[in-house]
Structures are given as structure tokens and as C-alpha cells.
C-alpha positions as CSV (number, residue, x, y, z in Angstrom):
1,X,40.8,-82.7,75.9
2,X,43.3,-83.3,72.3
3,X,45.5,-81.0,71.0
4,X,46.6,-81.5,67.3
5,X,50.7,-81.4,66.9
6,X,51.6,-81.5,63.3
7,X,55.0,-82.4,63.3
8,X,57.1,-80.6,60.4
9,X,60.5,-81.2,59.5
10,X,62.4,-78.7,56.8
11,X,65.1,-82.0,56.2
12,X,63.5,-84.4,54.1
13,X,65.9,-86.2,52.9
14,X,63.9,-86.4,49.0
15,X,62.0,-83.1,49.3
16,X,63.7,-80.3,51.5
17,X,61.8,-77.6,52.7
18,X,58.4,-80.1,51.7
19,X,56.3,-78.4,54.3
20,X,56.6,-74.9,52.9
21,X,56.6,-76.2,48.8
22,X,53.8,-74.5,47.7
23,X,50.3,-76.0,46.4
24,X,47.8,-73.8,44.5
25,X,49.2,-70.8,45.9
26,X,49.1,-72.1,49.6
27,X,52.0,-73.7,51.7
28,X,51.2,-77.4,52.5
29,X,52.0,-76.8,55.9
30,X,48.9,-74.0,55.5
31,X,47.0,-76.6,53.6
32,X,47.1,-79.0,57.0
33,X,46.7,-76.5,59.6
34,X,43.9,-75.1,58.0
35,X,42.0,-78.4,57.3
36,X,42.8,-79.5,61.2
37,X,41.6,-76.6,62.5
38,X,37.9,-77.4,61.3
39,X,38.2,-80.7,63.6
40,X,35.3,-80.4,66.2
41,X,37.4,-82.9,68.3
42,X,41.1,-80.6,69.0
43,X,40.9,-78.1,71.6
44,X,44.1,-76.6,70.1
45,X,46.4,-77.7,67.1
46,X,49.9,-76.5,67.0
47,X,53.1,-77.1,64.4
48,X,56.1,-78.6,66.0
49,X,59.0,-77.6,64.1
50,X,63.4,-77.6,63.8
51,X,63.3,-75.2,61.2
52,X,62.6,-71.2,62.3
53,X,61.1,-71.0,58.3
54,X,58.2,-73.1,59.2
55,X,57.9,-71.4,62.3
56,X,58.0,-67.8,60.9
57,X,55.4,-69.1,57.9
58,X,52.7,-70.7,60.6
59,X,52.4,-67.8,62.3
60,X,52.3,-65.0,59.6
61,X,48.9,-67.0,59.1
62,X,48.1,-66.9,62.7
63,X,48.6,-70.1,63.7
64,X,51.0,-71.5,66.5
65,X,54.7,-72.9,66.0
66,X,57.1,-74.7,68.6
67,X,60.2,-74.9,68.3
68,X,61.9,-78.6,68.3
69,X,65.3,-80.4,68.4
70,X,66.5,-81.8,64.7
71,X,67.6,-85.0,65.9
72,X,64.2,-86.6,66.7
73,X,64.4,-90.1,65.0
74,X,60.5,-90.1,64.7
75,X,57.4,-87.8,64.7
76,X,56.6,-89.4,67.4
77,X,59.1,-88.0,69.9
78,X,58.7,-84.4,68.2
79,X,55.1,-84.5,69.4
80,X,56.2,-85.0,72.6
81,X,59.1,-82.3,73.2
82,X,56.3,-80.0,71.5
83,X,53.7,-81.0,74.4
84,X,56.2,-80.7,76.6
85,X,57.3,-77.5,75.9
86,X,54.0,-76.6,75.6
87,X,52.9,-77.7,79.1
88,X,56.2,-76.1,80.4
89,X,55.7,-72.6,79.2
90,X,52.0,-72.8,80.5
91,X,50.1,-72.4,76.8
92,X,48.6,-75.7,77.5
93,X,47.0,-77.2,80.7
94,X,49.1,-80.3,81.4
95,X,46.5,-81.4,84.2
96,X,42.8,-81.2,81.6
97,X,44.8,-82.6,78.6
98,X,44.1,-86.4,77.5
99,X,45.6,-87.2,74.2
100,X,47.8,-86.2,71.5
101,X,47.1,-86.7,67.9
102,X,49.8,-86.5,65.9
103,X,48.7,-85.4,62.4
104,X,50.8,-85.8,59.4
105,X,52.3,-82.7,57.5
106,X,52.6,-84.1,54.2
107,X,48.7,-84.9,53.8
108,X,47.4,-81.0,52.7
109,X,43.8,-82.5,52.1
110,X,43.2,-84.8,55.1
111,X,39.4,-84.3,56.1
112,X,38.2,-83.2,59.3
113,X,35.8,-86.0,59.8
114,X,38.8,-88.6,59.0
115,X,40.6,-86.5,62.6
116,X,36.6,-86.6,64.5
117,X,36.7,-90.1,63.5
118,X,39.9,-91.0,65.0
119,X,39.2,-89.1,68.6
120,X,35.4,-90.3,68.7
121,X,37.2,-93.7,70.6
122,X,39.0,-92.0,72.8
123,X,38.0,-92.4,76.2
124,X,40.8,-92.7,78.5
125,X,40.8,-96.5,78.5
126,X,42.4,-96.4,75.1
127,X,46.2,-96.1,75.2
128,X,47.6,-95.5,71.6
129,X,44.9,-95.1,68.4
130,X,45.4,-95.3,64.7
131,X,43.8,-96.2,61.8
132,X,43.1,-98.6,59.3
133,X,41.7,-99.3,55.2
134,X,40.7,-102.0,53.7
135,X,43.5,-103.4,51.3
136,X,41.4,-103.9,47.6
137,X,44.0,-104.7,45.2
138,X,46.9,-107.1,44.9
139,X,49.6,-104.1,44.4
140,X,48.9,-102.5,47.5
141,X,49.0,-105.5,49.2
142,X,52.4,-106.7,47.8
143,X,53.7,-103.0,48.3
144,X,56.3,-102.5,50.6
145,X,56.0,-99.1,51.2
146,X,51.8,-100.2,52.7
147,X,52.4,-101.6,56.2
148,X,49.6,-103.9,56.7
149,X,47.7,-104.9,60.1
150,X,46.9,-107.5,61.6
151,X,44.3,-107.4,64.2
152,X,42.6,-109.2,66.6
153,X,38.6,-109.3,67.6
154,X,38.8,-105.7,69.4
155,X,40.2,-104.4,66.5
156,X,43.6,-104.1,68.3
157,X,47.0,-104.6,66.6
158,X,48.5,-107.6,67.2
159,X,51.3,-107.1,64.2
160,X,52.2,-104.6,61.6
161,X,54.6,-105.6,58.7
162,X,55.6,-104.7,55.2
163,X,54.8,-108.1,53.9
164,X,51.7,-109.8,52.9
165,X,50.4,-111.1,56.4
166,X,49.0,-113.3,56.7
167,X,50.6,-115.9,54.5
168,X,47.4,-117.5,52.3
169,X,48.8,-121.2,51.6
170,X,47.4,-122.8,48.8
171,X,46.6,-119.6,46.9
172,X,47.9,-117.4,43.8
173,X,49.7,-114.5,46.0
174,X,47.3,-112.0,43.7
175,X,44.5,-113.3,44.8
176,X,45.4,-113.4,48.2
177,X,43.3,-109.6,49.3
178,X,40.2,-111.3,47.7
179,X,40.4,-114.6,49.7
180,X,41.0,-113.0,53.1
181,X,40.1,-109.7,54.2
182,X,43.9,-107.5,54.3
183,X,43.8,-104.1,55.9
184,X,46.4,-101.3,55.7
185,X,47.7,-98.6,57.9
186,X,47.0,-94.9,57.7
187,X,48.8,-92.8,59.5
188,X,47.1,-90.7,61.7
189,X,48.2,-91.6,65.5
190,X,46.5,-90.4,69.1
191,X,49.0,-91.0,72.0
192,X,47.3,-90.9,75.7
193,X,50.0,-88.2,77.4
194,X,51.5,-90.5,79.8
195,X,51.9,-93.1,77.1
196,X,53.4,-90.9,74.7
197,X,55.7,-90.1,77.7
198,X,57.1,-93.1,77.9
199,X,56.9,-94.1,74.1
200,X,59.7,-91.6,74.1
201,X,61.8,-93.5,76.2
202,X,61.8,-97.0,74.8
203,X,65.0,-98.1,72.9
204,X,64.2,-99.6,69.4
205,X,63.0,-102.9,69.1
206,X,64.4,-106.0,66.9
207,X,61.3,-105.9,65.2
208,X,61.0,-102.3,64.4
209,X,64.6,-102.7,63.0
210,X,63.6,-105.4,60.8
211,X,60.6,-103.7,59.6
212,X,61.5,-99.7,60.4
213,X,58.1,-99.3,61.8
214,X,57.8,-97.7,65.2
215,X,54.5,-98.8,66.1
216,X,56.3,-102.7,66.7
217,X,58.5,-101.0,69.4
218,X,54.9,-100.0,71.1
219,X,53.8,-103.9,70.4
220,X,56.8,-105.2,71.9
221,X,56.6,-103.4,75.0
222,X,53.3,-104.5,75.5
223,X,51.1,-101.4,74.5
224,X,47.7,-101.9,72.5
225,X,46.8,-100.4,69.9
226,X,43.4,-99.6,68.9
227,X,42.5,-99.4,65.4
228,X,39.4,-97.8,63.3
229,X,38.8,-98.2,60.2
230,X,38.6,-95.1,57.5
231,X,37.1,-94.8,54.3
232,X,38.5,-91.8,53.6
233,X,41.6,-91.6,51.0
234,X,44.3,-89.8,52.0
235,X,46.8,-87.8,49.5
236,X,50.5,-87.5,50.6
237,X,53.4,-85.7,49.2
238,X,56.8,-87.6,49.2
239,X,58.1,-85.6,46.1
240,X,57.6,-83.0,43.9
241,X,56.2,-85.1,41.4
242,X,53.4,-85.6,43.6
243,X,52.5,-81.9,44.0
244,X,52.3,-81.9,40.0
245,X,49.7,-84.8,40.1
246,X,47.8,-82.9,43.0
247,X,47.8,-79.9,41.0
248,X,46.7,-81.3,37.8
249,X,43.7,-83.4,39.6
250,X,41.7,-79.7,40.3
251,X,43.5,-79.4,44.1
């Protein structure tokens, strides 16, 4: 079995309060719960939260909200203290449930299909699962804020990186993603329950410092991660200014 933790923070640092801003006279938070609750794969899908406004606003639409600490440095290690807690106050069946998938709260259009695609690999062998998009322009490759993959033949990751990697010598750097074929992250994430256990309890990694990615920490320890590619586009909101565009586009 998966259960689907949103993990919502009210703290953002350049959009406080992001998950309750409203779009199109829902909350996003609404917006996410609502599309993950039409995945065929999640036996349950719950908001982990710090802030008792997110909580209150989740359930007034009759969904579920737990409680977190605000000091998690990740998403990662909020999904956790929510299973836990979870487990703990007997909701969920710590002994029948598999995997986590962490689902991200600033994407209030993810598809279904994009969550069903993600869980159709996981069959207990796997131990961490994310997924991956073909890189098809020069900007996105070049741009740091894309962390590109590199994988190996069973579509594991063998590196993630903010940089153009691999390094294409003897070639115009914007040609580069039509002379090798460059694949970016997207950010949905399933955790097997005893590796997301001890995910929680590895210190960060010189790589993850030099990069500020998590998933190197994983990498470094010596976890693999499986990756499947996505064709669907996801539309997150970092800002405000985002919210207008989403708005604008027809929702």
C-alpha cells in the first residue's frame, strides 16, 4: 500500500502562507489534495503541516491534516514525522504500508496519471523513486534552478547537479541538449518506509552542500534511485506572480 503526504509549510521564505493563496476561488493546498485524491494508486493522502491554518483549512474540506514540527530542513523529513505520527496514533497500519510519496504542494494541477505513473514501479525491490523529463531547449539546460540527471542503463541515478552534465567537449554549450540526450528532475518522490526512516537520519553530505540538493545525500550513502520518465508538464507556484500567469492561462 502508498499513502500520499503532501508536505505544506505556511513559512515560505518568498510567498508566506503559499499553500492557502487562493487560485480561482480554491486554496492551492485544495487544488493538490483534490487532484491526489483521484490517484488510483494512494490508499490514503494526508497534509503534513506546522501551521494550525493549513490544518483548520484541509479539514473544513474534509480532508486530513497532521500536525508537524517547523524546523524540518526538508520535505523529506516532514513526510516522515507525518507517517510516523500517523502510524503512532493508529490512523494508518504501520505493518500493510510500503511506500510514501511525497507530493508537492506548490503544484495545484499535478495529474493523477503523472502520481499512477510514479507508483506503477513500485514493487518493494525499489528503494527511493522519482521522476524525470526530457531537457529540449538550451535554457533549461543551462538553468540553475533545473537539477539535471544523470543515469545509468536501469534508469537509476548515478548524479544529480545544477550544471550541464555531462560536459559536451568540442561543442557550442547551446547545442549541447541536441547532441546528447539531457534529462531533468521533477519532483515527485516515493520513499520505501524503512528507507525513508533512515533518510531522516543521515547528516548532510559535501555534495548536497555544494549543490543544495537532498537527493545526493541519498547517492552518497549508497541508496538507488530509480527514475521514470514523465511527459506530463508540471506548473508550480514560487510567487505570486505565478498565480497571475496561472490565472490568466484559463486555470
Amino acid at each position: 500500500m502508498i499513502i500520499g503526504i503532501i508536505p505544506a509549510r505556511y513559512g515560505s521564505t518568498r510567498f508566506p502562507g503559499k499553500p492557502l493563496a487562493d487560485i480561482g476561488g480554491k486554496s492551492m493546498i485544495q487544488r493538490v489534495l483534490e487532484q491526489a485524491s483521484k490517484a488510483t494508486s494512494l490508499s490514503k493522502v494526508v497534509v503534513a503541516t506546522d501551521d494550525e491554518r493549513i490544518a483548520e483549512a484541509v479539514r473544513r474540506i474534509g480532508f486530513e491534516a497532521v500536525m508537524t514540527r517547523s524546523d524540518h530542513p526538508s520535505g523529506t523529513d516532514r513526510c516522515w514525522e507525518a507517517y510516523d505520527r500517523l502510524v503512532a496514533d493508529g490512523i494508518i497500519d504501520g505493518n500493510s504500508m510500503d511506500y510514501v510519496l511525497n507530493i508537492q504542494g506548490d503544484e495545484p494541477f499535478i495529474d493523477p496519471a503523472q502520481i499512477d505513473e510514479l507508483a506503477a514501479i513500485l514493487d518493494g525491490s525499489v528503494e527511493l523513486a522519482t521522476q524525470m523529463a526530457t531537457v529540449d531547449s538550451a535554457a533549461m539546460l543551462h538553468d540553475p534552478k533545473e537539477a539535471k540527471i544523470v543515469i545509468n542503463e536501469q534508469n537509476e541515478a548515478l548524479y544529480f547537479s545544477r550544471s550541464a552534465v555531462p560536459y559536451l567537449w568540442g561543442v557550442e554549450p547551446d547545442r549541447w541538449h541536441e547532441q546528447h540526450a539531457y534529462h531533468r528532475h521533477v519532483g515527485l518522490y516515493a520513499y520505501r518506509v524503512d528507507v525513508l526512516e533512515k533518510l531522516t537520519q543521515l547528516p548532510p553530505s559535501p555534495l548536497e552542500r555544494a549543490e543544495s540538493l537532498e537527493q545526493l545525500r541519498w547517492i552518497e550513502a549508497g541508496y538507488r534511485i530509480k527514475l521514470v520518465a514523465t511527459e506530463f508538464q508540471t506548473q508550480s507556484v514560487d510567487s505570486p506572480e505565478d498565480i497571475e500567469k496561472i490565472v490568466k492561462s484559463g486555470l
